[in-house]
Phi, psi and omega in degrees: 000129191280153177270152190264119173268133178269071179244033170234164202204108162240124199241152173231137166217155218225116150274115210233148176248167158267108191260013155238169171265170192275154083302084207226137183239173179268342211071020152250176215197185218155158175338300189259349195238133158285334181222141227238116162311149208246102172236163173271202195277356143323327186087005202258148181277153153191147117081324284285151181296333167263001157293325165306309178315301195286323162335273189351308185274306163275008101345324146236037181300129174093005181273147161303341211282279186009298176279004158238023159272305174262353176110164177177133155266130153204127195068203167309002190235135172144184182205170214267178201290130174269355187263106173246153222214116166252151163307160152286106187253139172330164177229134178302198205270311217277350180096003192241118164325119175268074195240124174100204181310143208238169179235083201225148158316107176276001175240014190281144188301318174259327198290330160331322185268010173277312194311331176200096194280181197292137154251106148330097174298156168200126176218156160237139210252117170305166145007289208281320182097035159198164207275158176292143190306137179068016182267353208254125157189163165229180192201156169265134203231158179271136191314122175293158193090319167343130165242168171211158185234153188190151182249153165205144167216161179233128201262129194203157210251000197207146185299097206233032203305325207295318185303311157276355151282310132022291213266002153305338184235009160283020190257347167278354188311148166273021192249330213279158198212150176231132150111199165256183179054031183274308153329326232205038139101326194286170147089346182289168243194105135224178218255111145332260144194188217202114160239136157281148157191124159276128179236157167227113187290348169305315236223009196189057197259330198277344171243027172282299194285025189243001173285130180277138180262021195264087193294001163277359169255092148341130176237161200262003175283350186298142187232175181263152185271126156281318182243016195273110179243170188313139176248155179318131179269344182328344157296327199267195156204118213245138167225076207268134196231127195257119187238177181229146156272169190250307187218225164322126185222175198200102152259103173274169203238040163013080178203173165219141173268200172243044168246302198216177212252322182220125162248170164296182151279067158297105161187157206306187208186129185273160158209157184253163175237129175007068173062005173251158192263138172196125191265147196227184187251140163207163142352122183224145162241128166287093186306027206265337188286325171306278168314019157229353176274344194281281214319303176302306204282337176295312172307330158316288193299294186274000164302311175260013146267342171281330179056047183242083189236165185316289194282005146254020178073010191239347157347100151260131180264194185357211202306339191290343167291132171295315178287316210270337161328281182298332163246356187234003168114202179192120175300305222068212182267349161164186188294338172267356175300163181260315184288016166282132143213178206252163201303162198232350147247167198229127157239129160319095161339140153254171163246132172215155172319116191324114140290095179313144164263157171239114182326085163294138158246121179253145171204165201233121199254158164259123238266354183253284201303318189092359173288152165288129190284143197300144178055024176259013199244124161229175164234127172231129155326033177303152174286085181244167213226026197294127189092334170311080191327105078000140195221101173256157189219109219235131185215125179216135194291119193312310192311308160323306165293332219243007175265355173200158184283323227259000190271282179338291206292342179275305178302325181266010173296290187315304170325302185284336175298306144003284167277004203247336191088011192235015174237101157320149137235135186099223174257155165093022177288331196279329196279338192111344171283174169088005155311082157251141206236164166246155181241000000 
């Protein structure tokens, strides 16, 4: 049996930004978070190669490439992944991959914002407008901008240059996602840049080997990529909605100051300057609350396309809905069920410039004494924000829209309430906040 030689190599080293923050977890958990962000021994977060692998991979499930990128079994027959993947590891103040032991400052003005990265509130909300039993937990995420560098090479007996272009440029997709929460606003991506290089190790053995597997060294054999390209978005159906706030908004960060009861969602957020990192504060309105002001009005619409109401008992809520089922996903029955499936749309956390809040006080007076009614006297921390451009960016799967008129019509219904000024978003909608209207 002739043996096989592997003497051709295609190496990548991929510079990536987070243009959402991350969620990539360790599966620990601690005092103030249920989920602990996945840092090296630096304490700085990144990447692990097989979270990358599995992105990957699934991203061209069902392409010819697939088995010759990652390996296949089938019956007695097959070989194992020919594709190696390094973790990501962060890129520092100086612009330079922090990979391996770092000598770093724990008071340095930038590495300082690592010691506690951002947490994330998360509930889930019912029908009714409170949360659902088990709904409530939270996690910790990595700072949008955080950048990371990571190498991939493919080890092969033959020239697999188009496949490995392939799996490059599904990292450019507007689809592709890293991490958990990719449903919920995390995980978006983009591709920095991306240098190549092919060898035939007959003719290219002395500068294969001169490579450091140390991703803080530059290596000179890398050229910028040319050819790799963006692959068809035609699966996707794209919605872009330019809204203004009218007045006050309120995305609570379900925290309290020693002001108020309720604040917003505030928190830093990297941007580069010629190529050095420098963090600033912003705002966040959270897509996981837009997708759920969607999720309802929508479950509205086709229930009464449906000829389905409240008052025959026959109204469907939450996943038990067919639209919101088909775009926005199903929990199902526990982790093993078959009726899980996952949301068919993707929305972006925004940022937007820190918006002073203004300290509201509310109390619920009582109509016979004219006294505040007990434990009915709070306070909150609103936005206001009248004039404030907003930019949403909404990508939903044709196939999902496309299974039915009354699933489409119901989803561009919500859509049009929206723009309309007539679908709130966040909290504090019954006081009137969350008017956003398009002009």
């Amino acid at each position: 049996m002739k043996k096989t030689t592997y003497i051709y190599r295609h190496l990548a080293r991929v510079l990536i930004e987070a243009e959402t923050p991350l969620s990539i977890h360790s599966g620990e958990s601690d005092i103030q978070t249920d989920a602990l962000v996945v840092t090296d021994i630096n304490g700085l977060p990144y990447i692990p190669g097989s979270s990358l692998a599995g992105v990957l991979r699934h991203s061209i499930a069902g392409d010819e490439e697939l088995d010759v990128l990652f390996g296949f079994q089938k019956g007695s027959t097959g070989h194992g992944s020919q594709l190696i993947i390094s973790d990501a590891v962060m890129i520092g103040k100086e612009g330079k991959a922090m990979d391996g032991i770092q000598l770093i400052d724990p008071h340095d003005a930038f590495y300082s914002h690592f010691l506690s990265m951002p947490i994330r509130q998360h509930v889930r909300i019912t029908e009714t407008g409170t949360a659902d039993d088990k709904g409530k937990f939270d996690g910790q995420i990595t700072f949008k901008g955080t950048r990371f560098v990571f190498e991939m090479e493919l080890i092969s007996s033959k020239n697999e240059e188009d496949a490995f272009n392939k799996l490059l440029s599904q990292m450019q997709s507007k689809d592709f996602r890293i991490g958990s929460g990719t449903r919920n606003g995390f995980g978006r991506i983009k591709c920095v840049s991306i240098k190549e290089k092919a060898l035939d190790l007959e003719k290219d053995l002395s500068l294969y080997l001169s490579k450091s597997s140390d991703l803080s060294k530059e290596w000179e054999g890398y050229e910028p990529d040319t050819h790799s390209l963006v692959p068809s978005q035609d699966k996707w159906e794209e919605f872009d909605i330019h809204l203004c706030a009218e007045d006050f908004f309120l995305f609570g960060s379900g925290l309290s100051d020693d002001e108020a009861d309720m604040t917003p969602v505030s928190e830093d957020y990297i941007e580069w300057d010629n190529e050095k990192p420098v963090f600033k504060s912003g705002t966040v309105i959270p897509a996981s609350s837009i997708k759920g002001a969607l999720s309802h009005r929508t479950a509205f619409y086709w229930n009464k396309l449906n000829e389905l109401f409240v008052d025959d008992k026959k109204g469907l809520t939450a996943d038990q809905n067919e639209a919101v089922a088909a775009i926005f996903g199903k929990a199902g029955e526990g982790m093993n069920s078959q009726s899980i499936t996952r949301g068919n749309i993707l929305i972006d956390d925004i940022f937007i410039p820190v918006v002073e809040p203004k300290l509201l006080n509310h109390v619920s007076i009582d109509r016979f004494t004219g006294g505040a009614l007990d434990g009915a006297l709070f306070s909150e921390k609103a936005s206001y924000g009248s004039g404030l451009n907003i930019e949403l960016h909404i990508i939903v799967k044709k196939s999902a829209l496309d299974e039915s008129d009354s699933i489409r019509k119901a989803f561009e219904s919500a859509l049009d309430d929206l723009r309309k000024g007539m679908l709130p978003l966040g909290g504090g909608t019954n006081r009137g906040h969350g008017i956003f209207t398009t002009h």
